[in-house]
N, C-alpha and C positions, 0 to 999 in steps of 0.2 A: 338630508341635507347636511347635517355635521358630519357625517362622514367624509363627503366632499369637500366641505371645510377642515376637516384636518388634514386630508392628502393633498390637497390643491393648495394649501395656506392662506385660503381667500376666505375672506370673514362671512358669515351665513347672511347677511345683512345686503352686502355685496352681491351674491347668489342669486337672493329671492328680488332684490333692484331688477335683474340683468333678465329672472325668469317671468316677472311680473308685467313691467313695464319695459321691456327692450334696453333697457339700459345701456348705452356703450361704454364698454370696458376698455383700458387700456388692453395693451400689446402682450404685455407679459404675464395678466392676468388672465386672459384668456389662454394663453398660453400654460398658463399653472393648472388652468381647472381642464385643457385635454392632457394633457401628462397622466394628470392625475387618474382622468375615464381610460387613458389607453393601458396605464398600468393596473386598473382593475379588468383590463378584457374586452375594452370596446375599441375597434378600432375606426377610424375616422375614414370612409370616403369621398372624394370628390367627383358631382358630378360634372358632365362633360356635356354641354353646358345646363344648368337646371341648378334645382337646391343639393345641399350638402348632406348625404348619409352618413350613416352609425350601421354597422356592421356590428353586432355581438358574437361572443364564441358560440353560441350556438346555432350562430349562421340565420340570426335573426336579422333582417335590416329594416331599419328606420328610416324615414325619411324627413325632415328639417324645414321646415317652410316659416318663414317669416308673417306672423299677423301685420294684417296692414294698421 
């Protein structure tokens, strides 16, 4: 997690909020923290319509699903 806290500029505190308890993040924050995963090598898709994948380089994909 400090990793991502220092590429993203978002405080680990922030992070573990938003990973823990759904936290909503502003706009830019989120935005800080995929910059941050795309410039390590993950790339973001969208699904059409359904939840949001994570693509890695090695042609791993994730898939995103919101706890209720």
């Amino acid at each position: 997690m400090r990793d991502l806290s220092n590429a993203s500029l978002v405080g680990e505190t922030t992070i573990r909020r938003f990973e823990i308890h759904g936290e909503q993040l502003r706009e830019r924050t989120l935005l800080n923290l995929k910059e941050a995963l795309e410039r390590a090598g993950i790339e973001f898709t969208e699904g059409k319509p359904g939840p949001t994948s994570i693509r890695c380089e090695d042609g791993m994909t994730l898939t995103l699903v919101r706890k209720p």
